[in-house]
C-alpha positions in Angstrom: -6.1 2.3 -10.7 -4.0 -0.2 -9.0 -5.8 -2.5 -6.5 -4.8 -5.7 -6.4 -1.1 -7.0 -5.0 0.9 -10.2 -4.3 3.6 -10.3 -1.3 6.0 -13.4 -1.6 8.7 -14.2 0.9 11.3 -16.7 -0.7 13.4 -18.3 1.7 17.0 -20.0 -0.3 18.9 -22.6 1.0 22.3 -21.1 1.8 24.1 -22.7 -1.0 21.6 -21.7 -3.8 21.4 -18.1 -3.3 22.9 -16.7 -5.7 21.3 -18.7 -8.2 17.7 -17.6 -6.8 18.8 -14.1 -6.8 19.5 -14.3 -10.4 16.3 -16.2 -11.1 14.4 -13.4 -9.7 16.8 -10.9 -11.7 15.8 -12.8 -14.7 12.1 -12.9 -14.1 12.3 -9.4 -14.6 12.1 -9.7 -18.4 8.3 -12.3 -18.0 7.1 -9.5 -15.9 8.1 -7.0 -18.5 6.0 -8.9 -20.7 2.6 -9.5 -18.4 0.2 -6.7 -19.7 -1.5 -7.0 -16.5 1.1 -6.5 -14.4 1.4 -3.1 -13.2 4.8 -3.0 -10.9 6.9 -6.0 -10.1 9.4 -5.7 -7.9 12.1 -8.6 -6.4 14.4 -7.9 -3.4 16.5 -9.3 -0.9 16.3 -9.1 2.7 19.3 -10.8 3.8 21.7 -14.0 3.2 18.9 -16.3 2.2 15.6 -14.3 2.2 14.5 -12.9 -0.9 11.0 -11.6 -1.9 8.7 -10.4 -4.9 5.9 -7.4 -4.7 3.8 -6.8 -7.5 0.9 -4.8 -8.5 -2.4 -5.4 -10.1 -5.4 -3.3 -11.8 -7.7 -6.3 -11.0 -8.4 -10.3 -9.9 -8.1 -11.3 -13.3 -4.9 -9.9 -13.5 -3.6 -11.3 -10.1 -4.8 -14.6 -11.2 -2.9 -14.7 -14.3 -0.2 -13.9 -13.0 -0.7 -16.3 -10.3 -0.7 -19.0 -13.4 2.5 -17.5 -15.6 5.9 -17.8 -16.2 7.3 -16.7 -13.2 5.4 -18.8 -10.8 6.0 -21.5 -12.8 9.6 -21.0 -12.6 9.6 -20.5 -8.5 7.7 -23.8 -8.3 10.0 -25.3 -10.0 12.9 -23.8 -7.8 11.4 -24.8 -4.9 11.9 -28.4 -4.8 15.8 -27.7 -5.1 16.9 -24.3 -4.1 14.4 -23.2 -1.9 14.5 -23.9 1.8 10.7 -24.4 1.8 7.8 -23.6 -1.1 7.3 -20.0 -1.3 5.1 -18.0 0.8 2.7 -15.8 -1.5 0.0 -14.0 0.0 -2.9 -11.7 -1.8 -3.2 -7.7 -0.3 -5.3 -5.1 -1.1 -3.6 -1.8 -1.8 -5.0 1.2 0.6 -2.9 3.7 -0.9 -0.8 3.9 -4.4 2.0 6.4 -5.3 3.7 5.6 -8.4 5.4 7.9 -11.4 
C-alpha cells in the first residue's frame, strides 16, 4: 500500500516558465522509469508556480527518489530558472484512492 509522499512547490522566474513546465513534462519519462515510484504527478498553479506530488510504498523508496534523476534535474534548474530552490516537503498519506 501506498504510504509515503513528496509535496514540492516550484516557484519560476517569469521568463523561464515555459521551459520549467516542460522540464517537469519531460520528467515524466524518469518517473516512468523509478520502480518505486508509485504515482508522480506535476502541475501548475498559475503564471510561475508549478508543483510535483508523488507517491511511495516506503522510505527507501522516497529516499531514492529523493537522490534520482529528477531531483537532480530541479537542482540544477534552480540556480537559473527558478525564483528560489524548491520547496520539497515529506507527508504521510492518511487515505489512498487510486485505479
Amino acid at each position: 500500500m501506498t504510504k509515503l509522499g513528496l509535496l514540492a512547490r516550484i516557484e519560476a522566474k517569469p521568463e523561464y516558465a515555459e521551459k520549467v513546465e516542460a522540464l517537469l513534462r519531460d520528467a515524466l519519462q524518469l518517473a516512468q522509469q523509478e520502480d518505486h515510484t508509485v504515482t508522480w504527478f506535476a502541475f501548475r498553479q498559475g503564471a510561475t508556480s508549478f508543483g510535483v506530488f508523488d507517491t511511495f510504498k516506503d522510505e527507501q523508496g522516497r529516499q531514492g527518489h529523493l537522490n534520482g534523476q529528477i531531483a537532480a534535474a530541479l537542482t540544477e534548474a534552480a540556480g537559473t530558472m527558478l525564483s528560489e530552490a524548491p520547496d520539497i516537503r515529506p507527508v504521510d498519506l492518511l487515505a489512498v484512492k487510486l485505479p
